[in-house]
C-alpha positions as CSV (number, residue, x, y, z in Angstrom):
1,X,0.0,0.0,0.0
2,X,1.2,3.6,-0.8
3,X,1.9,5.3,2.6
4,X,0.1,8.6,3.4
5,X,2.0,10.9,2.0
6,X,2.5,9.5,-1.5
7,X,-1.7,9.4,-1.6
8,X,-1.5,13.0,-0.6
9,X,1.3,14.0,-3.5
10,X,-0.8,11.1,-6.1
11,X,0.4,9.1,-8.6
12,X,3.4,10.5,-10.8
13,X,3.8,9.0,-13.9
14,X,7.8,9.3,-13.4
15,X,9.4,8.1,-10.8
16,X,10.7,10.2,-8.4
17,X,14.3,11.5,-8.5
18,X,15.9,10.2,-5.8
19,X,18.8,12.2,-3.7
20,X,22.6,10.8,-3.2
21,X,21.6,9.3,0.0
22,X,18.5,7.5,-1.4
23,X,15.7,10.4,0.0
24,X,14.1,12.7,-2.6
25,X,15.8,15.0,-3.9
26,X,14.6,18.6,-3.2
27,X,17.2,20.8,-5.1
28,X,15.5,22.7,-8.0
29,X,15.8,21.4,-11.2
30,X,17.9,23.0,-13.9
31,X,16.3,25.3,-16.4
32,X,15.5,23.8,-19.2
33,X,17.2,25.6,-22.4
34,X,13.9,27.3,-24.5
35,X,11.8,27.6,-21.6
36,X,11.2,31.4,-21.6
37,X,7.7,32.7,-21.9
38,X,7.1,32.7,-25.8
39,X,5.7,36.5,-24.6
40,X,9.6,36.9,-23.4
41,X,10.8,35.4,-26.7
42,X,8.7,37.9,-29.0
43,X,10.2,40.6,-26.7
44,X,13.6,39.9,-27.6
45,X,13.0,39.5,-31.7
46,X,11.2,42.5,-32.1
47,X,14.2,44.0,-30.2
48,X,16.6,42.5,-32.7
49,X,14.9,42.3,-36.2
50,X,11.1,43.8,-35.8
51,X,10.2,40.3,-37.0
52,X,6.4,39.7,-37.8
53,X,5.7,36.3,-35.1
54,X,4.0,33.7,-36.6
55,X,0.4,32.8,-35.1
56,X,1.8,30.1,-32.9
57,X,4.3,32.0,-31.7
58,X,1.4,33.0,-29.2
59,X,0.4,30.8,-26.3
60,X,-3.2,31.7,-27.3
61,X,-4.1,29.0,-24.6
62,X,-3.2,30.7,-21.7
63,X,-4.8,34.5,-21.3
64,X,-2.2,35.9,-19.1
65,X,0.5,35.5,-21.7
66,X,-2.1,37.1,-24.3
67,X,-3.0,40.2,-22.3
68,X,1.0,40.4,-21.5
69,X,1.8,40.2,-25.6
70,X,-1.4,42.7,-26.0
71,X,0.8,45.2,-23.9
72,X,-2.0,44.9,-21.2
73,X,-4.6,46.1,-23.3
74,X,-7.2,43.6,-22.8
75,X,-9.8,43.9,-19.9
76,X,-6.7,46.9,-18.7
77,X,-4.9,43.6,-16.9
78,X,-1.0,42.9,-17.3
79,X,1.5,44.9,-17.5
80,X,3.0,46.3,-21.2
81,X,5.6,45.0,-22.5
82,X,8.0,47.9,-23.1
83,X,8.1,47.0,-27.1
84,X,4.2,47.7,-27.5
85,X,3.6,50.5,-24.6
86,X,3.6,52.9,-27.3
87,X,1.1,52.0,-30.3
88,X,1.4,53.8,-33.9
89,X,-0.5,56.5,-33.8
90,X,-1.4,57.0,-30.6
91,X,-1.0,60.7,-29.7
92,X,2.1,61.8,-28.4
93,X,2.1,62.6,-23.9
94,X,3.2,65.8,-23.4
95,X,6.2,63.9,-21.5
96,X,7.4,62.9,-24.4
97,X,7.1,65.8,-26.8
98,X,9.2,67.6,-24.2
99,X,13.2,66.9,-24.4
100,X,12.6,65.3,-27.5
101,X,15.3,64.6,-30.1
102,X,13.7,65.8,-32.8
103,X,10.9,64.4,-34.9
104,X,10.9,61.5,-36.9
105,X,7.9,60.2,-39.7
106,X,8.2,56.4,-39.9
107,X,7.0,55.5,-43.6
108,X,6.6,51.7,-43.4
109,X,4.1,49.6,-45.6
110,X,4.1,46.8,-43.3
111,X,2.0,48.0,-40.0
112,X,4.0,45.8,-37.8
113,X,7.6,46.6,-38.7
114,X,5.6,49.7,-39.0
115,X,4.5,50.2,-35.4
116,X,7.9,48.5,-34.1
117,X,9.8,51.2,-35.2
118,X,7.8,54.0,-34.2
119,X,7.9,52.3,-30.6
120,X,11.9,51.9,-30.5
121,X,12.0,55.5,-31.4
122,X,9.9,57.0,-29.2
123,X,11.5,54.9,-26.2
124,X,15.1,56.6,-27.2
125,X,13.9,60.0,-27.1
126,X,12.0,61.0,-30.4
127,X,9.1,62.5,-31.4
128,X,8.5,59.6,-34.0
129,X,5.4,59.8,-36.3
130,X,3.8,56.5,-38.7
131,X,2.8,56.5,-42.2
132,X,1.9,54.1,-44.1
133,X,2.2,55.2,-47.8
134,X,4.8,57.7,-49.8
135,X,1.7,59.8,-50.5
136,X,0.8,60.0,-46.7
137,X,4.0,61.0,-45.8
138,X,4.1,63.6,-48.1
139,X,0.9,65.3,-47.1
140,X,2.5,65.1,-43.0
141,X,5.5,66.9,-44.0
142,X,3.2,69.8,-45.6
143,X,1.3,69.6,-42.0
144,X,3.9,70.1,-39.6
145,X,7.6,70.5,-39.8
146,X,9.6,67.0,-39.9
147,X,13.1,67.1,-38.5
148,X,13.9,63.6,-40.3
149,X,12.3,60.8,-42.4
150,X,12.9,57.1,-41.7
151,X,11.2,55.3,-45.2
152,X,11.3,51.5,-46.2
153,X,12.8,51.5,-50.0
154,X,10.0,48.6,-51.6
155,X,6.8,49.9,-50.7
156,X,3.4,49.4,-52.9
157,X,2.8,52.3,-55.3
158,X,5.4,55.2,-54.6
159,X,9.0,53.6,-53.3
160,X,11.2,54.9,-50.6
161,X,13.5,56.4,-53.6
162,X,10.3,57.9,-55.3
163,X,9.9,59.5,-52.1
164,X,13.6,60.7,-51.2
165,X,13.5,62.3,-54.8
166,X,9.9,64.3,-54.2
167,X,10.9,65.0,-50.3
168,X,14.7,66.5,-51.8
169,X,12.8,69.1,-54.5
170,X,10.3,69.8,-52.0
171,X,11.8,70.1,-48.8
172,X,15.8,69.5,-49.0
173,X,16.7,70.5,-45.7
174,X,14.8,67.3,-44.1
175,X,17.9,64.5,-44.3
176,X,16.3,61.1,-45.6
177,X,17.1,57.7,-43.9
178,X,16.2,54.8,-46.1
179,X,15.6,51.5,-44.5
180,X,15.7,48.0,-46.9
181,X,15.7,44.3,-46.2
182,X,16.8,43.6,-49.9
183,X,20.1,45.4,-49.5
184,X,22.8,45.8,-52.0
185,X,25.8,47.7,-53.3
186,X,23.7,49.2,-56.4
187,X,20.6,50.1,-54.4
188,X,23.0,51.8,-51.9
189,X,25.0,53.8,-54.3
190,X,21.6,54.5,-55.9
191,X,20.2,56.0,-52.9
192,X,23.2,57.9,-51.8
193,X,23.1,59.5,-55.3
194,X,20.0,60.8,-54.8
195,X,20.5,62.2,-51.6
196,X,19.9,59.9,-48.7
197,X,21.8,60.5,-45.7
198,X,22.2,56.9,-44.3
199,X,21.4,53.6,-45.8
200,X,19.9,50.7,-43.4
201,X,20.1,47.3,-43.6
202,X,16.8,45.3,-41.5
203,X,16.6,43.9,-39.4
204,X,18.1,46.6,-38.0
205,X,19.4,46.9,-34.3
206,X,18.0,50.1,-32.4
207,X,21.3,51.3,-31.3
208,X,23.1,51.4,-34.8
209,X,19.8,53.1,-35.7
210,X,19.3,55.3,-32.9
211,X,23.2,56.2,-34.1
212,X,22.4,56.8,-37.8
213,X,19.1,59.2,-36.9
214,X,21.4,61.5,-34.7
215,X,24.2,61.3,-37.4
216,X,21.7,62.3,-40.1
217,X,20.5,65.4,-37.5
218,X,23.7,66.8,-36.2
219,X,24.7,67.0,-40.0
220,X,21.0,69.2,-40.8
221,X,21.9,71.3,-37.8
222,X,25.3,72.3,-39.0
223,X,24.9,73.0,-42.1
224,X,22.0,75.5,-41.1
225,X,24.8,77.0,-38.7
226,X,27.3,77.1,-41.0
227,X,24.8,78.7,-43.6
228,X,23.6,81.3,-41.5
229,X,26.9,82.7,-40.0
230,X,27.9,83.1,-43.8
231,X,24.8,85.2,-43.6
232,X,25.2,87.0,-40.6
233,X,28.8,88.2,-40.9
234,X,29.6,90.7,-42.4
235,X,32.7,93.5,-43.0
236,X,30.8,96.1,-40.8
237,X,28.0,94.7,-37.8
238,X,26.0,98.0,-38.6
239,X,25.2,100.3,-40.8
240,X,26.9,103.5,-39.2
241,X,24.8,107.2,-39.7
242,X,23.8,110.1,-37.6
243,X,22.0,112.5,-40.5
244,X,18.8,113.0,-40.6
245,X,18.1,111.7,-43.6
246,X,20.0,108.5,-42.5
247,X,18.2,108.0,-39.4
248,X,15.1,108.1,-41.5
249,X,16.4,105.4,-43.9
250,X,16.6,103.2,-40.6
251,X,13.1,103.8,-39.3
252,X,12.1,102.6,-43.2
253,X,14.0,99.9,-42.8
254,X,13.0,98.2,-39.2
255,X,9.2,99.1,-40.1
256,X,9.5,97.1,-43.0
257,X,11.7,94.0,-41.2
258,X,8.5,93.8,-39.3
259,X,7.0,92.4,-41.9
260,X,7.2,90.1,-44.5
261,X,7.4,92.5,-47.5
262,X,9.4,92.5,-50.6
263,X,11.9,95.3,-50.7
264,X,13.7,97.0,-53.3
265,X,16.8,99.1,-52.5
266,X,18.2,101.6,-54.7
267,X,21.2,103.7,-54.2
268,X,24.4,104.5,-56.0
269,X,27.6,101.9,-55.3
270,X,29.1,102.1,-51.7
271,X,26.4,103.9,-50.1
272,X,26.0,100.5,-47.8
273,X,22.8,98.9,-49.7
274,X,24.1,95.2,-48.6
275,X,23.9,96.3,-45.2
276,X,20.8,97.4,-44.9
277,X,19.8,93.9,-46.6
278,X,21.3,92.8,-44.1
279,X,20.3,94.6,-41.1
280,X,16.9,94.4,-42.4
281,X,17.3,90.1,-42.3
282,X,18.5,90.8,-38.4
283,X,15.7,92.5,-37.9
284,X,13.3,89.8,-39.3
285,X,11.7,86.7,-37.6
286,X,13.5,85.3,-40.5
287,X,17.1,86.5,-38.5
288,X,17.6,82.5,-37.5
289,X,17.1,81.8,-41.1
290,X,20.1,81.6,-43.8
291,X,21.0,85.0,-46.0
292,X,21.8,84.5,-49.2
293,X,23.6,87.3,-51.4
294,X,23.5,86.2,-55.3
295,X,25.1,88.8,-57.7
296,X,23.1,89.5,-60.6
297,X,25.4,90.5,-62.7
298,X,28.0,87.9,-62.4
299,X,25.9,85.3,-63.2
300,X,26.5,84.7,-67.2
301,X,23.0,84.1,-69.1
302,X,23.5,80.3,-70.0
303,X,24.4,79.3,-66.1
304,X,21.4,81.6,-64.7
305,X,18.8,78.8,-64.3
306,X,21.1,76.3,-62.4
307,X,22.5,79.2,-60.4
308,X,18.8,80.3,-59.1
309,X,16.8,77.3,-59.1
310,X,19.1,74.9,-58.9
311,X,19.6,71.2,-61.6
312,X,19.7,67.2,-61.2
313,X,22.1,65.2,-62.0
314,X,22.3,64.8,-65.8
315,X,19.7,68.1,-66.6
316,X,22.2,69.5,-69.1
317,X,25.8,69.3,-70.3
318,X,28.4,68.8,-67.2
319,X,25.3,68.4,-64.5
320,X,27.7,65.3,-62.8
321,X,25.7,65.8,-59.3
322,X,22.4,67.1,-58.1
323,X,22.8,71.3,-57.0
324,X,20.5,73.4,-54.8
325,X,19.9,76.6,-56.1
326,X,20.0,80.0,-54.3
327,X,16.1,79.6,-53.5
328,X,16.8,76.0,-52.2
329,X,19.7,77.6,-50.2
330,X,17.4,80.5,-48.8
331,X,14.2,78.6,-47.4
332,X,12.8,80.4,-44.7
333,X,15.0,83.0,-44.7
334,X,16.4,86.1,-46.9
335,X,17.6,86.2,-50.4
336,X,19.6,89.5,-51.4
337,X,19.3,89.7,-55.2
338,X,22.0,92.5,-55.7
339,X,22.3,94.3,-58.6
340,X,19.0,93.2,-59.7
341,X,18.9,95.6,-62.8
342,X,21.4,93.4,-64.6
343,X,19.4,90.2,-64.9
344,X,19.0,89.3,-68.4
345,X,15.2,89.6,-69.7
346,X,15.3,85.7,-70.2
347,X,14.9,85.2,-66.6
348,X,13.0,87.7,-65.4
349,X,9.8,86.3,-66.2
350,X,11.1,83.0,-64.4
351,X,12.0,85.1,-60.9
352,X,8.7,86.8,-61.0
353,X,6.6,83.6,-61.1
354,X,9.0,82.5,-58.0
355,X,8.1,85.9,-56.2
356,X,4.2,86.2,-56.7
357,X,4.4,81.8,-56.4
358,X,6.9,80.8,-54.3
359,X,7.5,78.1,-56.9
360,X,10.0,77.2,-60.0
361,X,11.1,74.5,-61.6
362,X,14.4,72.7,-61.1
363,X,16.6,72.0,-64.3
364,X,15.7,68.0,-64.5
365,X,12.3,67.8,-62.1
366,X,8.9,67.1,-63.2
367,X,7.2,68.7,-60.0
368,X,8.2,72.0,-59.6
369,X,10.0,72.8,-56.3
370,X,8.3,75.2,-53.1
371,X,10.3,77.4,-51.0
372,X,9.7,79.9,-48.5
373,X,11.9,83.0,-49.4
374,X,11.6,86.4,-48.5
375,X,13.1,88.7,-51.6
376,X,15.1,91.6,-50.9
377,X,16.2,93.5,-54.0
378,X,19.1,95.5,-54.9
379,X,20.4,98.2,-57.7
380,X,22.2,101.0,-58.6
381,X,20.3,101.6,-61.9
382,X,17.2,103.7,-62.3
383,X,15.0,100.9,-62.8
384,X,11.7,103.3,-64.3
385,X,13.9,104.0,-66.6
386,X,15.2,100.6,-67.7
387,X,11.4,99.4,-67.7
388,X,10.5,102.8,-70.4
389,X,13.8,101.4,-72.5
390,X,12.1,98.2,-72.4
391,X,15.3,96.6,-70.7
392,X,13.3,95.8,-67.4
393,X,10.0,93.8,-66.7
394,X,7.4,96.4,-66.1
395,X,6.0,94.0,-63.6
396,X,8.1,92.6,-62.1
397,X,9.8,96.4,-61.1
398,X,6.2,96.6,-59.6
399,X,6.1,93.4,-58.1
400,X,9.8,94.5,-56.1
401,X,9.0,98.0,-55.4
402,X,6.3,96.9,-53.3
403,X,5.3,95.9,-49.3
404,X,2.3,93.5,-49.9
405,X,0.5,92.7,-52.7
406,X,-3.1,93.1,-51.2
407,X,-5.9,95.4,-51.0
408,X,-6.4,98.2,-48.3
409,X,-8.5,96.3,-46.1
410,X,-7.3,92.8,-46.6
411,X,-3.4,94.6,-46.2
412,X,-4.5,96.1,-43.2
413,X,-6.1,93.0,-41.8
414,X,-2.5,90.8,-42.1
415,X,-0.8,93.7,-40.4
416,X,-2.6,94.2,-37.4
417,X,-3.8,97.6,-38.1
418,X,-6.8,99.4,-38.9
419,X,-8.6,100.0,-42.3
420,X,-7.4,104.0,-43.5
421,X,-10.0,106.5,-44.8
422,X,-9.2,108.0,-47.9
423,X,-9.4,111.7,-47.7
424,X,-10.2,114.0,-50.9
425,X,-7.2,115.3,-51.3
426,X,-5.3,111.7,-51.7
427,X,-8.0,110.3,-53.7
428,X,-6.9,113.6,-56.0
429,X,-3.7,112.4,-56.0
430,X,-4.2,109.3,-57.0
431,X,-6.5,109.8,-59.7
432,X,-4.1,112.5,-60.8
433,X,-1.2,109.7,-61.4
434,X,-1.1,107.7,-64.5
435,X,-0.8,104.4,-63.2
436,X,1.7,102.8,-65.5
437,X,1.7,99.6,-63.5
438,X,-1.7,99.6,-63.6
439,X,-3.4,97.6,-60.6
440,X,0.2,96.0,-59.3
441,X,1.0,99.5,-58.9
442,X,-1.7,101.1,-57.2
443,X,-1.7,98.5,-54.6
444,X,2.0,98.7,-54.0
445,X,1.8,102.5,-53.2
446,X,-1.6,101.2,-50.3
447,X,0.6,98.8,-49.2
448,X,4.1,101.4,-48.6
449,X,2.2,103.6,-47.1
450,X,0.5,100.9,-44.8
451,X,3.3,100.1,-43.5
452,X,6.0,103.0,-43.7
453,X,3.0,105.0,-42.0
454,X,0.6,103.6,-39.8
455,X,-0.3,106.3,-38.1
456,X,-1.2,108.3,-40.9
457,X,-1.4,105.6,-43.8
458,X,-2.8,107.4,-46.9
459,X,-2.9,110.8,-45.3
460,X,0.8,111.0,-46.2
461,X,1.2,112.5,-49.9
462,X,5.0,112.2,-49.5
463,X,4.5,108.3,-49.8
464,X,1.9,108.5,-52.7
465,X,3.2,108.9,-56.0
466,X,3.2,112.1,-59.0
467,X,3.1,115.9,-58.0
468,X,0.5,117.2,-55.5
469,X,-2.1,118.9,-56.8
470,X,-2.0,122.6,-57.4
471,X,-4.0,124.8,-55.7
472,X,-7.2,125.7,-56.1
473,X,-8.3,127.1,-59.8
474,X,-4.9,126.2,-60.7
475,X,-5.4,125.1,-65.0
476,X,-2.8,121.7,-65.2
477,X,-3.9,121.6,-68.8
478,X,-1.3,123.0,-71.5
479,X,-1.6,126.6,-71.9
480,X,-1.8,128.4,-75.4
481,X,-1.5,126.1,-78.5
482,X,-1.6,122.4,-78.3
483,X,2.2,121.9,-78.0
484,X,2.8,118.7,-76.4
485,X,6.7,119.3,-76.2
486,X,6.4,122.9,-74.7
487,X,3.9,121.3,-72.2
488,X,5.7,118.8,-70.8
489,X,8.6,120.5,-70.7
490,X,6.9,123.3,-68.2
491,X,5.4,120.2,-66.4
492,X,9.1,119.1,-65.5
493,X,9.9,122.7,-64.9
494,X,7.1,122.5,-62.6
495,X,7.8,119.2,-60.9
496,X,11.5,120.1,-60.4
497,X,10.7,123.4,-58.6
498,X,8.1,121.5,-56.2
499,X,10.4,118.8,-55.3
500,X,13.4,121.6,-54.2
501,X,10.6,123.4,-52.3
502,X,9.6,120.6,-50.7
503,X,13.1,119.2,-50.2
504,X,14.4,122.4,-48.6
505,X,16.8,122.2,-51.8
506,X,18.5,119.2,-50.4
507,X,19.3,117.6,-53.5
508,X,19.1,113.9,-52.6
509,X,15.6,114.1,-50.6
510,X,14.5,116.0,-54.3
511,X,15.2,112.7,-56.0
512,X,13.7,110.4,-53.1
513,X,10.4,112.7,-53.8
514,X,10.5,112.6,-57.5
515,X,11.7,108.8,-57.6
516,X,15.1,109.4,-59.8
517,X,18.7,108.8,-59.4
518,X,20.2,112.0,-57.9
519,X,22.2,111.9,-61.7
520,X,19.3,112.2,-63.3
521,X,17.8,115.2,-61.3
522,X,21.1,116.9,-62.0
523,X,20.5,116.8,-65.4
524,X,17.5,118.0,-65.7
525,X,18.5,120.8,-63.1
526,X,21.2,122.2,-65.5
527,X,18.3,121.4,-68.7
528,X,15.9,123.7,-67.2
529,X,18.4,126.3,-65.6
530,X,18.0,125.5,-61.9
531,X,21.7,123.9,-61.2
532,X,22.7,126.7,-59.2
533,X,20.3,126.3,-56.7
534,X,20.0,123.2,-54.1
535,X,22.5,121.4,-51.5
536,X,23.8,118.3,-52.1
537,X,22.5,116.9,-48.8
């Protein structure tokens, strides 16, 4: 019979180990090799290789394990796993938006792999973001800024280089990770070429990723520094001045930095025009931003295209390597376009659809490329008279010697201020002046004086354009015969003695008012007999 205590263990089917003095043996047995927790086990692979387990990898048999490999999720019992805590698209805690490492889109076909790396991101430090397609990913990256884009190369539809192409003519300053578990040499070089910064073999290990994601964003972040201390520095800080006249330049200048307006600065050679560019960048919310300077004039007429907008590899002749063009190089920031007077006619139609746009088209792309650029002009020339001699865009001289391009009200509206009355004697004015840029024109002048004026907005005639009108009863139309020589010339006679009256016969402020080089005004001084009187200023 089986004593008492082997009915209260029951029947073994074994028999029972027995110890080295012939009692049971009591020590614990030794692990057997394989006999983690298949939970444990699916832990570790998606560590290693964001492998997809197969269906029995899951002890679907025993709920515990299944709520642990659900990361707790079902009936809100057992703890996460630290692989799954974070679920794609989930919204980011506010404890982990802040001290982030910058933030990553994830564009993975497979939702798995998908979700995996999203979760490894996010638990070293990023702000990591899923998408599922090429096309989804480009629509987040129009959203919201993206500091850095992880993509799979085979994907359905549009591929990871598809993608890397579109993402480098629309946004090159994002670096481009691609991730492949078909790698090889050619597909490498391929994407290199193109403009990846890192290539990834899966399954990849989190740390050597975690390394190539802060590789590819220490690289973005110097190249911004070293792009805007090109900007920023400069053979004087400051534009140096104590004249009135001076000090008035500088209040024209920091209201207009204020905004985001086009401006176009004209001024003989050395009388410090970069520097106000420049001053007038630091002045910006753009002054984090890269400054470009391109020099019109240096720029020969076949290489004006490439130099601008940029080409791809194999676009023309010599094109060996992709090049970002000065609008490429100038996102979000300032580009100086000095000496603006010698751009050929050929590409000033091109540079006005990239002003009024913000688009071009890169030598080699299909899709044309978006920037964000603010244009700040520059030119010795007398630019009204290059447009009459037909050696300057009518329209685009309008479209740079403007503030906004908006109405009154809706102008007002964007800068905070309100909506001016028109007073008779401006509407006079105005209806006085021929309007040779026709609307573009007119709502330049609104915009100037908007801005330069706030206070009194349209009530100042000195920013309006043409003579003022005469007083009353006075007869503008040609006197005697119809002459229309002899006519205009006592028009200029006119004109010339209104702007030294109302210049105090400084000579410069006389051109400011009339809108001539201070050349020209001598001129016409000595034509009409008046050289002898006036200061220089």
């Amino acid at each position: 019979m089986r004593g008492a205590a082997e009915r209260r263990r029951g029947a073994h089917p074994l028999p029972a180990r027995r110890g080295p003095r012939g009692g049971r043996d009591r020590r614990p047995r030794p692990r057997r090799e394989g006999s983690r927790s298949r939970a444990h086990l699916r832990a570790v692979l998606l560590h290693q290789g964001f492998h997809r387990p197969r269906p029995l990898d899951l002890p679907l048999d025993r709920p515990a394990a299944r709520r642990r490999a659900d990361g707790g999720a079902a009936r809100g019992r057992g703890r996460p796993l630290p692989h799954v805590a974070a679920r794609a698209g989930s919204p980011v805690t506010e404890t982990e938006k802040r001290g982030s490492r910058g933030r990553v889109l994830v564009v993975e076909d497979e939702a798995y792999v998908r979700e995996s790396l999203v979760a490894v991101l996010r638990a070293k430090g990023f702000d990591a973001e899923p998408a599922a397609s090429a096309a989804e990913a480009v629509t987040l990256v129009g959203k919201a800024p993206v500091d850095l884009v992880l993509s799979d190369l085979r994907m359905p539809g549009t591929d990871g280089l598809e993608l890397l192409r579109r993402l480098q003519s629309a946004s090159p300053e994002i670096p481009v990770i691609i991730l492949t578990g078909h790698g090889n040499v050619a597909s490498a070089v391929e994407c290199l070429k193109a403009g990846a910064s890192d290539y990834v073999l899966k399954p990849a290990d989190p740390e050597a990723l975690d390394v190539a994601v802060q590789r590819a964003l220490d690289a973005r972040s110097l190249r911004r520094e070293v792009r805007y201390l090109r900007g920023t520095v400069a053979p004087s800080a400051e534009p140096v001045g104590d004249s009135a006249a001076w000090r008035k330049v500088m209040a024209m200048v920091d209201a207009a930095a204020a905004t985001d307006a086009t401006v176009l600065l004209i001024g003989e050679s050395g009388t410090g025009k970069e520097l106000l560019a420049r001053r007038l960048h630091g002045q910006s919310p753009r002054a984090s931003a890269p400054f470009v300077r391109v020099n019109c004039a240096a720029i020969p007429l076949e290489m004006w295209e490439s130099e601008f907008f940029g080409h791809r590899k194999g676009a023309f002749t010599g094109a060996g390597a992709d090049r970002d063009g000065r609008f490429h190089l100038a996102h979000r920031g300032t580009l100086l376009l000095d000496e603006v007077g010698a751009m050929p006619v050929a590409g000033q139609a091109k540079l006005l659809r990239a002003i009024q746009d913000g688009e071009f088209d890169r030598l080699g792309d299909e899709q044309p490329s978006r920037v964000d650029v603010r244009i700040v002009a520059s030119t010795n020339s007398d630019l009204e008279a290059e447009v009459q001699q037909g050696r300057f865009r009518a329209d685009l001289f309008y479209r740079l010697n403007v503030v906004l391009r908006v109405a009154v009200a809706e102008t007002a509206a964007r800068l905070g201020r309100p909506v001016p009355d028109v007073s008779p004697e401006t509407l006079a004015r105005l209806r006085a002046y021929p309007w040779p840029g026709n609307v573009r024109e007119l709502r330049s002048v609104i915009e100037r004086a908007l801005i330069l004026d706030p206070a009194h907005a349209l009530e100042n005639l000195d920013l309006l354009p043409g003579p003022a009108p005469g007083p009353a009863g006075h007869d503008a139309s040609p006197r005697g015969d119809l002459n229309l020589r002899d006519a205009l010339t006592r028009l200029e006679r006119d004109m010339l003695l209104e702007a030294q009256r109302r210049s105090g016969g400084v000579r410069k402020e006389a051109a400011r008012l009339l809108g001539i080089d201070p050349r020209n005004l001598a001129y016409y001084l000595r034509k009409h007999g008046l050289a002898d009187g006036g200061e220089e200023g």
